[in-house]
DOKE-357528 format. One record per atom (N, C-alpha, C, O): x, y, z. Coordinates in steps of 0.02 Angstrom, whole numbers, padded with zeros to 5 digits, always signed. Layout:
% residues N
XYZ ...
% end
This chain:
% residues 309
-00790+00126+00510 -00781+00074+00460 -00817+00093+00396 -00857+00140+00400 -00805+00056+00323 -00824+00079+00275 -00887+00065+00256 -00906+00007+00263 -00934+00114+00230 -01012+00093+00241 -01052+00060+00197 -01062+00083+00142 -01076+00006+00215 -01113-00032+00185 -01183-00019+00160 -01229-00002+00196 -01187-00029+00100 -01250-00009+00060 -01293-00059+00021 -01274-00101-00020 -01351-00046+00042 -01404-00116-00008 -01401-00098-00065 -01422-00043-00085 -01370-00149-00106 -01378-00135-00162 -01430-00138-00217 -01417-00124-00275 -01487-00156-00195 -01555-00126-00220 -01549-00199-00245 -01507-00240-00226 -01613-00212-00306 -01629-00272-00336 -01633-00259-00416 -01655-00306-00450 -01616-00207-00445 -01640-00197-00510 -01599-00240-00542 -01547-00267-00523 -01629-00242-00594 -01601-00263-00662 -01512-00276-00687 -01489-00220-00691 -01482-00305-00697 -01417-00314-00740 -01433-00243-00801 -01489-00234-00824 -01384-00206-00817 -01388-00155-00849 -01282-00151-00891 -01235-00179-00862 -01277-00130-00926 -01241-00140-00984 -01195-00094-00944 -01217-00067-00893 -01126-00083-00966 -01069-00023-00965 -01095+00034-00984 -01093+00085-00949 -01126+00030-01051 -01130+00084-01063 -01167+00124-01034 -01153+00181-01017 -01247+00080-01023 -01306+00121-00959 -01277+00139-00930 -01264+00199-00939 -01243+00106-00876 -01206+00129-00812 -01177+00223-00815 -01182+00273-00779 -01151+00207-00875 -01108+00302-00888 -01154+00331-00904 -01151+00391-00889 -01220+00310-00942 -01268+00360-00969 -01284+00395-00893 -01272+00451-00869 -01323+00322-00864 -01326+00363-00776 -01306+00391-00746 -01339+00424-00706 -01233+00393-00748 -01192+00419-00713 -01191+00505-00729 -01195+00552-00690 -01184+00502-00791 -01181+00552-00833 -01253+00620-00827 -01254+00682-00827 -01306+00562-00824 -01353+00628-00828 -01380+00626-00749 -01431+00659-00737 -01346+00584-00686 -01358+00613-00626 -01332+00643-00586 -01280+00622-00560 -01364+00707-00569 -01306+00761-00533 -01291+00721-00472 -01334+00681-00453 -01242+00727-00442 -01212+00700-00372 -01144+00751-00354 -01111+00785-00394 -01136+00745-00283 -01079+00778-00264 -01027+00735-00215 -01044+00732-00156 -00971+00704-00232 -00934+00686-00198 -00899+00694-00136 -00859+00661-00103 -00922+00741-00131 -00896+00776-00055 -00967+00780-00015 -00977+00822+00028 -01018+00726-00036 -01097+00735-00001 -01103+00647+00010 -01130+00616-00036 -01081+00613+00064 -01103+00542+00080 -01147+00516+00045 -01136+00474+00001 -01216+00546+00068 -01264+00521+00054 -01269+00531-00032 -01290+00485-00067 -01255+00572-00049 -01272+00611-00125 -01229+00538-00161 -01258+00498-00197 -01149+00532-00141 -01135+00483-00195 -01142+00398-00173 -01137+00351-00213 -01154+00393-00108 -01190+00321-00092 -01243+00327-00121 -01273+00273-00117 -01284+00381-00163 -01341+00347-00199 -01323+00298-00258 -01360+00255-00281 -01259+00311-00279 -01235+00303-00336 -01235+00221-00327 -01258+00188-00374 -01214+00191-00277 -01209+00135-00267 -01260+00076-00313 -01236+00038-00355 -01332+00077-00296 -01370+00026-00342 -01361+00039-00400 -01396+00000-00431 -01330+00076-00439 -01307+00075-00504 -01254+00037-00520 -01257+00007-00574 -01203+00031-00484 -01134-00008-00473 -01174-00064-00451 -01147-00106-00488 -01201-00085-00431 -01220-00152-00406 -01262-00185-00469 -01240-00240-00485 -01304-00166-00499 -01345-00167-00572 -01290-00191-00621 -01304-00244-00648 -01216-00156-00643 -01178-00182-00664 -01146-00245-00662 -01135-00290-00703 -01131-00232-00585 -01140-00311-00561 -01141-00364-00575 -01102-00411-00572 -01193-00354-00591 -01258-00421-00604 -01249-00430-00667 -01293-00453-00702 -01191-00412-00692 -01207-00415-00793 -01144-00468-00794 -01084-00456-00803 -01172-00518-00785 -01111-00582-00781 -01065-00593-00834 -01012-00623-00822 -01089-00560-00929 -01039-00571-00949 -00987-00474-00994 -00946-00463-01039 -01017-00441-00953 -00989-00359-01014 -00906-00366-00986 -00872-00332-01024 -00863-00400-00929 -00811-00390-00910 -00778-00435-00956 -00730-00413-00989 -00798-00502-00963 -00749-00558-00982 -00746-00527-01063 -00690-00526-01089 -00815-00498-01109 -00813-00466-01159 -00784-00417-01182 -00772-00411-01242 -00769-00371-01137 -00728-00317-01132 -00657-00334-01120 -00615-00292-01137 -00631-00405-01086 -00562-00415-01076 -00542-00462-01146 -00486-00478-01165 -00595-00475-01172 -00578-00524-01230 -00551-00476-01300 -00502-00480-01338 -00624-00420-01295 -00590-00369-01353 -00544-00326-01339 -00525-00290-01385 -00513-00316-01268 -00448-00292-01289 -00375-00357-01304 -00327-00360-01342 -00388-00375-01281 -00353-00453-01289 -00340-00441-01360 -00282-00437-01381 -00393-00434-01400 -00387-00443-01464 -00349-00377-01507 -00325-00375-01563 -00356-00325-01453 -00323-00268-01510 -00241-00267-01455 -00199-00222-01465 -00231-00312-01410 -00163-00299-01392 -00159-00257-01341 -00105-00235-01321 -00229-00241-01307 -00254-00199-01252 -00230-00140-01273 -00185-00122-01235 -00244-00089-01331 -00220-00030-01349 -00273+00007-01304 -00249+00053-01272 -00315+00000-01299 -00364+00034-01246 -00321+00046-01185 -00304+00103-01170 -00307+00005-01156 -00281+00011-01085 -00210+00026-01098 -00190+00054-01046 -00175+00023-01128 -00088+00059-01140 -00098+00138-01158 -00059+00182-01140 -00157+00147-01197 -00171+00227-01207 -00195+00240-01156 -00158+00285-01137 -00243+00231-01104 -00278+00274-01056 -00268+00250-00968 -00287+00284-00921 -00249+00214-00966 -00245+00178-00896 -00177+00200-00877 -00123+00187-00904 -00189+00235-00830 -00133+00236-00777 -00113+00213-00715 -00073+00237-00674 -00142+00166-00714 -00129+00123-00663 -00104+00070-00673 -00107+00053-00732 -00079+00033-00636 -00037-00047-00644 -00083-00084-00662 -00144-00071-00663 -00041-00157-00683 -00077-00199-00721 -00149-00238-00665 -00192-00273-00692 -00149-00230-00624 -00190-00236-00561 -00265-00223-00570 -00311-00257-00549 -00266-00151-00617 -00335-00120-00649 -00360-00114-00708 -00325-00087-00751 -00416-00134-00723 -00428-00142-00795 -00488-00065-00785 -00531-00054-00742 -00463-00024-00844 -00489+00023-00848 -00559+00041-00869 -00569+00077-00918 -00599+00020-00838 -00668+00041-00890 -00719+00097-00924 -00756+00087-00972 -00714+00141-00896 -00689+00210-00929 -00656+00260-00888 -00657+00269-00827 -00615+00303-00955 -00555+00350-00888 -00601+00400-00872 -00662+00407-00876 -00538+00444-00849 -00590+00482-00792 -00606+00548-00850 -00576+00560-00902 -00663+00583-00821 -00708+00639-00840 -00730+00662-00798 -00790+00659-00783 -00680+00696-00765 -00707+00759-00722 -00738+00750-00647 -00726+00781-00595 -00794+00683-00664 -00821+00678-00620 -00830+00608-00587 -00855+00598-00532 -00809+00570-00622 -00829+00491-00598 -00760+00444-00634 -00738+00475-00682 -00734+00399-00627 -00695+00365-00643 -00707+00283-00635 -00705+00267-00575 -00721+00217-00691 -00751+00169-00665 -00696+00118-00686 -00697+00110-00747 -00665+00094-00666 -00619+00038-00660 -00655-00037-00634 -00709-00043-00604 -00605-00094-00656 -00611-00171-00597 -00557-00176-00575 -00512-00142-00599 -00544-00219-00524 -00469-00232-00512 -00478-00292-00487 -00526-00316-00457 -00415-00319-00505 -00408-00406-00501 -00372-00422-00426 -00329-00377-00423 -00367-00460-00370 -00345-00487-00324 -00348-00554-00315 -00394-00592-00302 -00252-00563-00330 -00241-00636-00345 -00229-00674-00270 -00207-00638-00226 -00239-00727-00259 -00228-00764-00192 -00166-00753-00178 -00130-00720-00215 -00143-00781-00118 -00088-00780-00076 -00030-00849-00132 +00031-00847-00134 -00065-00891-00161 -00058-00975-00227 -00059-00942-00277 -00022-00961-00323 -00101-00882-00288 -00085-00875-00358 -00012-00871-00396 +00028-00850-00354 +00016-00880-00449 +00077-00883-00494 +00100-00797-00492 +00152-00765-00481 +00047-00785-00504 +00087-00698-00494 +00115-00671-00421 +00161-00633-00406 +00077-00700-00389 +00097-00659-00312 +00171-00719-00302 +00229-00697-00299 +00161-00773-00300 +00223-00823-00300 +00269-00807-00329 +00323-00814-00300 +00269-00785-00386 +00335-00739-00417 +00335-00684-00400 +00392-00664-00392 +00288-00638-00388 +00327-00547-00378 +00312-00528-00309 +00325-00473-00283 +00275-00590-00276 +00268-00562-00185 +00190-00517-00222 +00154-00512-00272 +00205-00489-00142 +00112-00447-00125 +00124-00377-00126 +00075-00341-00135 +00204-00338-00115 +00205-00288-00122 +00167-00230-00208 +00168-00169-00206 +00150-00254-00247 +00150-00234-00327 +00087-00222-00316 +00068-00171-00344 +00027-00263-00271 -00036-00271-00250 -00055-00237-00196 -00113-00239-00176 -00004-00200-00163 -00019-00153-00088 -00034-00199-00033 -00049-00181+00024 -00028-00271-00059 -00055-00298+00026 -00012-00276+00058 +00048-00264+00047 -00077-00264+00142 -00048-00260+00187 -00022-00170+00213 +00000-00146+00265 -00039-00145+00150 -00013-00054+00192 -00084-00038+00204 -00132-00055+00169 -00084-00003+00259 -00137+00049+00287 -00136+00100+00257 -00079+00120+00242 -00176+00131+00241 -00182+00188+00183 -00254+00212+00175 -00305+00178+00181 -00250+00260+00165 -00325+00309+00151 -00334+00330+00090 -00286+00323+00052 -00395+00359+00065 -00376+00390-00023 -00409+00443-00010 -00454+00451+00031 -00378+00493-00057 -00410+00570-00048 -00475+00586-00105 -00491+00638-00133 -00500+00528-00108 -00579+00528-00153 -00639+00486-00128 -00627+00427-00115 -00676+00499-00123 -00732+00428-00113 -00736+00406-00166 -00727+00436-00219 -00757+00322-00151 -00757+00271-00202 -00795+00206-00169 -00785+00176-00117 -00852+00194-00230 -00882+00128-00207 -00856+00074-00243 -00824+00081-00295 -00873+00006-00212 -00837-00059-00235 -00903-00090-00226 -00951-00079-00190 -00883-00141-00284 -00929-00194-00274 -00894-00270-00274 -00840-00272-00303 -00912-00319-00250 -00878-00375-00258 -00915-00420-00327 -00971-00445-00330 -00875-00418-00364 -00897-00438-00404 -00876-00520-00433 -00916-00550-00468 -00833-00541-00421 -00810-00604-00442 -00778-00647-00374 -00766-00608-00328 -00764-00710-00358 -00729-00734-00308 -00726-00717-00243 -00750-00660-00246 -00712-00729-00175 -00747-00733-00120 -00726-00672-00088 -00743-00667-00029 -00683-00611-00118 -00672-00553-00108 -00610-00559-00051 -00595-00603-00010 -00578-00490-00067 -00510-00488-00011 -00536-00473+00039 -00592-00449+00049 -00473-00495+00093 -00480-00473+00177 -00444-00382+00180 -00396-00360+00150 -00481-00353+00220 -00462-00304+00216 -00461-00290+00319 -00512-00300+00353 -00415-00274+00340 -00409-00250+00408 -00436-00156+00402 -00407-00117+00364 -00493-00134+00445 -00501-00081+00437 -00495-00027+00492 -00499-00054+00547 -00489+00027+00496 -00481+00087+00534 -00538+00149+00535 -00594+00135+00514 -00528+00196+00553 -00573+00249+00553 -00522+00322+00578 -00495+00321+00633 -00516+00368+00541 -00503+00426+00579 -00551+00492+00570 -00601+00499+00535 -00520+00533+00611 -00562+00616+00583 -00514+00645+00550 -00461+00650+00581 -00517+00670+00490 -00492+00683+00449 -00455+00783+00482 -00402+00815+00480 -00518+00789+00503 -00509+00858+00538 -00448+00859+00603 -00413+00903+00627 -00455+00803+00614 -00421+00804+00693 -00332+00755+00655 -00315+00703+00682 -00305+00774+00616 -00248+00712+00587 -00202+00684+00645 -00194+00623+00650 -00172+00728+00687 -00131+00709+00727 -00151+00661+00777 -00106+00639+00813 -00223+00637+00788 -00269+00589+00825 -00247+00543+00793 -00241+00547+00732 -00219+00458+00850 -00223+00414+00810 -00276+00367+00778 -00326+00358+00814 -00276+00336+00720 -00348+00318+00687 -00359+00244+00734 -00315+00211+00760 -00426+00232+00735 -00467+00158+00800 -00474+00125+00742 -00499+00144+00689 -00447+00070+00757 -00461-00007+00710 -00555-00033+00749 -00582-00038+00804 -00574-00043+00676 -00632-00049+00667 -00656-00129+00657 -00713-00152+00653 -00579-00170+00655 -00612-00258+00628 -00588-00255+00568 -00582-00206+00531 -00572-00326+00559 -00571-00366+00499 -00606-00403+00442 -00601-00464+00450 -00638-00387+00392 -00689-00407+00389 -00641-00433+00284 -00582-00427+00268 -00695-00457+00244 -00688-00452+00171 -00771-00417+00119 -00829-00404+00135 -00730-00415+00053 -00796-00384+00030 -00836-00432-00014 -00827-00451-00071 -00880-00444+00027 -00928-00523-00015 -00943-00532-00078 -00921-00485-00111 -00967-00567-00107 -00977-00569-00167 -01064-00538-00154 -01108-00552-00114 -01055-00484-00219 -01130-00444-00199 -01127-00399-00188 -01158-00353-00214 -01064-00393-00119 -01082-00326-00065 -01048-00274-00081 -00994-00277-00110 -01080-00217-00063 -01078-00152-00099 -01056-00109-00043 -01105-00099-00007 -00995-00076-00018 -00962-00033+00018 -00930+00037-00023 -00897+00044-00075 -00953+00078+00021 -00935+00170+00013 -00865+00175+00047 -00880+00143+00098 -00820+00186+00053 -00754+00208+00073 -00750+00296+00069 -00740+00335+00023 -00763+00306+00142 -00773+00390+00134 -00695+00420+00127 -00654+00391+00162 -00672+00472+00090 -00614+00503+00081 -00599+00520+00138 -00643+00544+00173 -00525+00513+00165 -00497+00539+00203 -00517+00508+00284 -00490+00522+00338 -00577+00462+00270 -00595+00463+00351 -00564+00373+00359 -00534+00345+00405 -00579+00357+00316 -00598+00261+00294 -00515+00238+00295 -00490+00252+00241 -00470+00208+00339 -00416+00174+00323 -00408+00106+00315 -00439+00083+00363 -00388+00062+00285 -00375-00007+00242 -00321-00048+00260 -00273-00016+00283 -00314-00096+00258 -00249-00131+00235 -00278-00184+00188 -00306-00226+00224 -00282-00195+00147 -00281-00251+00103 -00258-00324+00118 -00207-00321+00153 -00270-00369+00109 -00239-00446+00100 -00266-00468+00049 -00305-00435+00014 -00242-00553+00031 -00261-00573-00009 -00328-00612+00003 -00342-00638+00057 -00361-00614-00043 -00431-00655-00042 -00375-00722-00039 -00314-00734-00038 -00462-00769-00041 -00433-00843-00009 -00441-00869-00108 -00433-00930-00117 -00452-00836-00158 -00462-00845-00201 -00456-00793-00271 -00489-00744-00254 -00448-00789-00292 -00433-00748-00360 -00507-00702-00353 -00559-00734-00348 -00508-00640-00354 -00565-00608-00349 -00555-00526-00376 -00503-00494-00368 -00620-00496-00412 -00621-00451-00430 -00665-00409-00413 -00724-00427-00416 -00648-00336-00389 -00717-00302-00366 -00718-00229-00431 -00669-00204-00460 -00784-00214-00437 -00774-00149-00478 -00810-00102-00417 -00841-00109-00364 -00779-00035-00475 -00778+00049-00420 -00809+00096-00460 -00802+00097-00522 -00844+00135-00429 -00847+00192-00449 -00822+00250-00407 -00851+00261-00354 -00768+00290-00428 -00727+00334-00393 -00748+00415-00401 -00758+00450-00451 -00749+00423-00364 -00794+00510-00389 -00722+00552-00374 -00676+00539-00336 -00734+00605-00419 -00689+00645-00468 -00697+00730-00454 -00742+00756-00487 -00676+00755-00429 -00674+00828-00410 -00595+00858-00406 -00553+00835-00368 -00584+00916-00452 -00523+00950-00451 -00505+00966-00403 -00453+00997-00414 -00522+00965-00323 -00521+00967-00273 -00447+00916-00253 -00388+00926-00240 -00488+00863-00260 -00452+00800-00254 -00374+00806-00259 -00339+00791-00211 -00342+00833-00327 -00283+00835-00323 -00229+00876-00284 -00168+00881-00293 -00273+00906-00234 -00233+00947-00173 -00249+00916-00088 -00231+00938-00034 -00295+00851-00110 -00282+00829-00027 -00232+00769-00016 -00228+00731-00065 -00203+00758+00025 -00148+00722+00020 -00177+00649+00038 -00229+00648+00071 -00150+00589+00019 -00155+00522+00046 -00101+00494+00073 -00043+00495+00053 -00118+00475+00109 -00060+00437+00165 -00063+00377+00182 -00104+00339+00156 -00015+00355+00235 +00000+00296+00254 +00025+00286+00306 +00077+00319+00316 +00000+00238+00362 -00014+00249+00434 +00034+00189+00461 +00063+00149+00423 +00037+00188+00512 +00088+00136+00532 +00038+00106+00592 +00024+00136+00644 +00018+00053+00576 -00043-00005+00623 -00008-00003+00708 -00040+00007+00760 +00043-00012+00703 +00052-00005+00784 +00053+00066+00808 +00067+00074+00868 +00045+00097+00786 +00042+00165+00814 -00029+00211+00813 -00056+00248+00855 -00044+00192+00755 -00125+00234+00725 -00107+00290+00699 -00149+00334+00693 -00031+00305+00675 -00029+00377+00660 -00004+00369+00613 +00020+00315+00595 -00003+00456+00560 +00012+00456+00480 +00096+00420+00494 +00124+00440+00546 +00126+00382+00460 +00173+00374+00416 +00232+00408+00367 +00293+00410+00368 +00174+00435+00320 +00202+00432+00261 +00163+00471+00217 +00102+00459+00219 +00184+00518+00173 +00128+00564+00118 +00132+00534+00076 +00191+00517+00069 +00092+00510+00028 +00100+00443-00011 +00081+00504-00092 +00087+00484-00150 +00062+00561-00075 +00042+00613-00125 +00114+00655-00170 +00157+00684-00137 +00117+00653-00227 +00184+00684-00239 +00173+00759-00280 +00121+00790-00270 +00227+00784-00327 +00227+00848-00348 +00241+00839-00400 +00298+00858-00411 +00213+00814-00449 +00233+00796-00536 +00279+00858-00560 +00330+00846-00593 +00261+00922-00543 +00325+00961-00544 +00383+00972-00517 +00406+01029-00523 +00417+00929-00485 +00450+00947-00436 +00524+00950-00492 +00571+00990-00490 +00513+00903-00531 +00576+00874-00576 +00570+00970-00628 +00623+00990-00651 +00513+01011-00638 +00518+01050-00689 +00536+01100-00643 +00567+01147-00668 +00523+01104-00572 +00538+01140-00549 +00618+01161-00510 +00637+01215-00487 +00653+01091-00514 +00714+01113-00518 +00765+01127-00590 +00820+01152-00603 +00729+01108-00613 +00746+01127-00679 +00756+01216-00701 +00804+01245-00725 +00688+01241-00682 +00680+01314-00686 +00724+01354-00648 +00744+01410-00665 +00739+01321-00591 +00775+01341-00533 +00849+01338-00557 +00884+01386-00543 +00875+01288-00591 +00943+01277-00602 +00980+01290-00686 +01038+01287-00706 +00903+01308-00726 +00950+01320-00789 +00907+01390-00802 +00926+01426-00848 +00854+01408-00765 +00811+01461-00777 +00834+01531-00788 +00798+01579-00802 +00879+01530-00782 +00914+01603-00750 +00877+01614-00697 +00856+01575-00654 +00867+01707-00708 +00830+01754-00660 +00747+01761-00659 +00709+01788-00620 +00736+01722-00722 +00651+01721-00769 +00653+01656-00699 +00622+01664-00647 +00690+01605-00713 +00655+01533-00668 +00661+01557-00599 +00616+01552-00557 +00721+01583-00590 +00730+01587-00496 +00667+01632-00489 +00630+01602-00450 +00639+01688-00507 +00576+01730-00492 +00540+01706-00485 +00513+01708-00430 +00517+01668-00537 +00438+01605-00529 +00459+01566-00466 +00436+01581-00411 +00508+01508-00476 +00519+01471-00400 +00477+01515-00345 +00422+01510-00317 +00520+01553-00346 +00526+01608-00270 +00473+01604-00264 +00452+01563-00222 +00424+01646-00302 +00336+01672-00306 +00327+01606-00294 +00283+01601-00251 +00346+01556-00310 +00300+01491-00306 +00320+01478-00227 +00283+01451-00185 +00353+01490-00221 +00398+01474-00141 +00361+01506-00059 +00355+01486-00001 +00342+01571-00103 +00320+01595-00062 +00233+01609-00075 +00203+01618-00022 +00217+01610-00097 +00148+01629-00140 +00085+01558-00136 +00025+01555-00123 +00115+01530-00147 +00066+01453-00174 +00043+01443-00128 +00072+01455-00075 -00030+01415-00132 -00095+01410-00102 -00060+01347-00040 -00061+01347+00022 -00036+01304-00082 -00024+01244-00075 +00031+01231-00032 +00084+01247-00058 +00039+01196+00052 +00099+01185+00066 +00143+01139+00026 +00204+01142+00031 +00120+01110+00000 +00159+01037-00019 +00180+01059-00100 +00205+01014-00134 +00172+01117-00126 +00202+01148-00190 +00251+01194-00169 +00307+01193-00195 +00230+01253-00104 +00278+01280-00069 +00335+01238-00053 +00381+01249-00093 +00347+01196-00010 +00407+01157-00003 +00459+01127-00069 +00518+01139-00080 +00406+01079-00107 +00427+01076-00176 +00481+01145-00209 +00539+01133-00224 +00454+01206-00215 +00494+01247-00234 +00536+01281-00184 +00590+01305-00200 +00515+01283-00129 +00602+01308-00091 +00637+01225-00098 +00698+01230-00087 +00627+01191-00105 +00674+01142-00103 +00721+01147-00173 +00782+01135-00175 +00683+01165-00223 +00727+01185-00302 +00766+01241-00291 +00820+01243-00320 +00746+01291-00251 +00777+01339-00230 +00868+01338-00189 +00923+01365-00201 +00839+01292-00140 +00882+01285-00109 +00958+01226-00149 +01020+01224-00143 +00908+01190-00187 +00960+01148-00212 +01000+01176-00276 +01048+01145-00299 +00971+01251-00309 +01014+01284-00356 +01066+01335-00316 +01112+01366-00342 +01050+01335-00261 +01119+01376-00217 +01193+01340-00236 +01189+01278-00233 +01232+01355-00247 +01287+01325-00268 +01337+01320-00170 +01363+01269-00149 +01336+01357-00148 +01333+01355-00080 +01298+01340-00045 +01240+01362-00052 +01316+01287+00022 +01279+01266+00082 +01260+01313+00108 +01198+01316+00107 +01290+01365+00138 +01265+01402+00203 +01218+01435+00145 +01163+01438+00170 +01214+01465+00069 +01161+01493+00042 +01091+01457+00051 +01037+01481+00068 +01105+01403+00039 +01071+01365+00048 +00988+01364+00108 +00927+01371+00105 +01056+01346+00165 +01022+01354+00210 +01006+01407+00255 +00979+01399+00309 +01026+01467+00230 +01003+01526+00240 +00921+01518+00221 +00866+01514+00248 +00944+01520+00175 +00872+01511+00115 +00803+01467+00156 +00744+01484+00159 +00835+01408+00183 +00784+01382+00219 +00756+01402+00295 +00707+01388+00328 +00817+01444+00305 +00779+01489+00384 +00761+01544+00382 +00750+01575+00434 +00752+01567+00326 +00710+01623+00313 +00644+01604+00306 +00602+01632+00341 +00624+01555+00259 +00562+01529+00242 +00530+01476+00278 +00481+01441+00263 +00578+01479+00343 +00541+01414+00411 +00494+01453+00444 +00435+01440+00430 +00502+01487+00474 +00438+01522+00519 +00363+01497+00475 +00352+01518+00418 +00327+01460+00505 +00251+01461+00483 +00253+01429+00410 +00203+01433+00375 +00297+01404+00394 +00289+01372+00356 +00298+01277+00367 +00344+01240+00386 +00200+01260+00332 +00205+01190+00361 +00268+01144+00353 +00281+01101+00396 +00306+01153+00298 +00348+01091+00298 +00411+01095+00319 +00455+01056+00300 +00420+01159+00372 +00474+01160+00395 +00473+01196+00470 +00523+01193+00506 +00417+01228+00491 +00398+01236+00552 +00387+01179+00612 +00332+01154+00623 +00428+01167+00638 +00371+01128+00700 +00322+01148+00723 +00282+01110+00751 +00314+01210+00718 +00256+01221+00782 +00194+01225+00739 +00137+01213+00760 +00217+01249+00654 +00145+01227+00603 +00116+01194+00633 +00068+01211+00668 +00142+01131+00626 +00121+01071+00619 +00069+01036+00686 +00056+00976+00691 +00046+01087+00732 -00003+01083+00768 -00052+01153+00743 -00064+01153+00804 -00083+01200+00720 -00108+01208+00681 -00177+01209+00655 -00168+01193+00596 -00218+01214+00659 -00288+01184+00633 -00273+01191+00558 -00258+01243+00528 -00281+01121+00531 -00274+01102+00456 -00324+01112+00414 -00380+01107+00439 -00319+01131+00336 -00389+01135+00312 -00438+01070+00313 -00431+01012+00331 -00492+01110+00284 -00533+01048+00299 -00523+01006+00241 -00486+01030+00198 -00558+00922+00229 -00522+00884+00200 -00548+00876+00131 -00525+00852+00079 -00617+00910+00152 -00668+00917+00075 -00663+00983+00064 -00701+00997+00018 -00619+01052+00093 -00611+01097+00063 -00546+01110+00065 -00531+01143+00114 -00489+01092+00021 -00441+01085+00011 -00415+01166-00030 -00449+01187-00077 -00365+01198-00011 -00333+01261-00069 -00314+01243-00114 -00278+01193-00118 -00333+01279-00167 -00324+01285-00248 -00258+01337-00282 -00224+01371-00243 -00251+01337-00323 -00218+01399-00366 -00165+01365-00397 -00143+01308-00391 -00142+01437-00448 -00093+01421-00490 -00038+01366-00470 -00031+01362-00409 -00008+01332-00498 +00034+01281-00510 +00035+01217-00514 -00021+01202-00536 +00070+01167-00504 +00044+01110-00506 +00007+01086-00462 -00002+01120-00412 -00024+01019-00466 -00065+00983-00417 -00011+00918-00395 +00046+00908-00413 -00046+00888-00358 -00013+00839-00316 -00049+00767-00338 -00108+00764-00356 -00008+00714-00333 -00034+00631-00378 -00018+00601-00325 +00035+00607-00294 -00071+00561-00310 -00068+00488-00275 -00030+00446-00295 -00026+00436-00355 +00009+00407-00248 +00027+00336-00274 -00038+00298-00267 -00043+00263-00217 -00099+00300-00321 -00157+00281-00310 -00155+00200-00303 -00108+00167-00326 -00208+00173-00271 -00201+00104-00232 -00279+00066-00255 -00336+00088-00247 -00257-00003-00290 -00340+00013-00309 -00380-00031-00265 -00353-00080-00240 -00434-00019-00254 -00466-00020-00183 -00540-00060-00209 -00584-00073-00168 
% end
């Protein structure tokens, strides 16, 4: 289950402190303990009862140009500063089951209800209203094909300060019994954009769904289909070469879909099945990398349908 941390007693401290801190203390995200220190700082924020409503008022006032330039996330998250490399600090709003928004667009826009993991650690704090219900899980990240043990139902109090370890910590969301907001601090490593996040199916305990995508996938059939012999070469090298299974597949799949012929086609794909994860069965038992040392290299990276937590 996701770990709970005292959030110390200091002082209410400003936005901006918060980043100075953040900023001049080394920490490592892939170290528990190293970024649960981070926590009584997020909790210190906390306590600053009015820098949010001030901060939602002056963008209010410029038309939220702040958050249309830098926020990539749904209207769900209010951005409080983007990311840098190393830390990323957002709030996010969770409207009741009564609220007017969920009554018109339902709970899907809000993630209630999917089981899901994130491929970063990230602390929360509860910061406003009696906090959402969250149903929780546990897996080994090392062991994936294990199904993940439900851990209880619990919500995140007003106050209380929880670590959500990457890759191990699974969720489902509900709605609070009340309009409520928690803020995060999300730790940030180029790492990150090569481990995948998923989505589990509760009666079973097992992955689902890769919830991680290939922002190139659209340039890469592109290269593949108007590239000439310059694009089909790169594909290929990318096809066969890339660190990455989930960029490998991506490009034999451009590959395969510039064959103007089926059987080319699928030639194409039984050549490049043997040992390859996304088309091998027998990969797919395997010892997987590990989840905090993920492969790197040339090409694109992979994007969450990020979930804000």
């Amino acid at each position: 289950m996701t770990r709970l941390i005292d959030p110390g007693a200091g002082n209410a401290i400003t936005l901006d402190e918060l980043v100075e801190a953040l900023e001049s203390t080394p920490f490592d995200p892939h170290d528990e303990d190293s970024f649960a220190a981070l926590g009584p700082l997020l909790a210190r924020l906390g306590r600053n009862r009015d820098f949010l409503a001030d901060r939602a008022i002056a963008e209010l006032k410029t038309r939220c140009a702040r958050q249309s330039a830098a926020n990539s996330y749904g209207a769900q998250v209010f951005l409080l500063r983007p990311p840098n490399g190393r830390f990323v600090l957002r709030a996010n709003f969770w409207p009741s089951a009564a609220d007017g928004i969920v009554q018109a667009s339902g709970t899907a826009p809000f993630v209630y209800g999917m089981a899901h993991d994130h491929n970063f650690p990230f602390l929360t704090y509860g910061y406003l209203g009696p906090g959402y219900w969250s149903d929780y899980w546990e897996r080994d990240p090392a062991c994936p094909h294990e199904p993940m043990r439900f851990t209880g139902r619990r919500r995140i109090e007003p106050g209380q300060l929880m670590l959500y370890r990457m890759c191990r910590d699974v969720h489902a969301q509900l709605p609070p019994d009340a309009f409520s907001v928690t803020l995060n601090i999300l730790g940030s490593h180029p790492s990150h954009r090569w481990i995948d996040q998923h989505r589990f199916d509760p009666a079973t305990g097992e992955i689902a769904e890769v919830l991680t995508t290939a922002p190139s996938e659209g340039l890469a059939t592109i290269a593949a289909h108007l590239g000439g012999g310059n694009g089909l070469d790169l594909i290929d090298h990318l096809a066969r070469r890339h660190p990455h299974p989930r960029m490998r597949a991506t490009a034999l799949a451009a590959l395969a879909a510039a064959r103007p012929d089926c059987s080319e086609a699928l030639a194409l794909i039984a050549r490049a099945a043997p040992g390859h994860p996304a088309l091998d069965p027998s990969a797919a038992d395997r010892p997987r990398q590990n989840c905090a040392n993920p492969p790197g290299g040339p090409g694109d990276s992979v994007r969450s349908r990020d979930t804000a937590a």
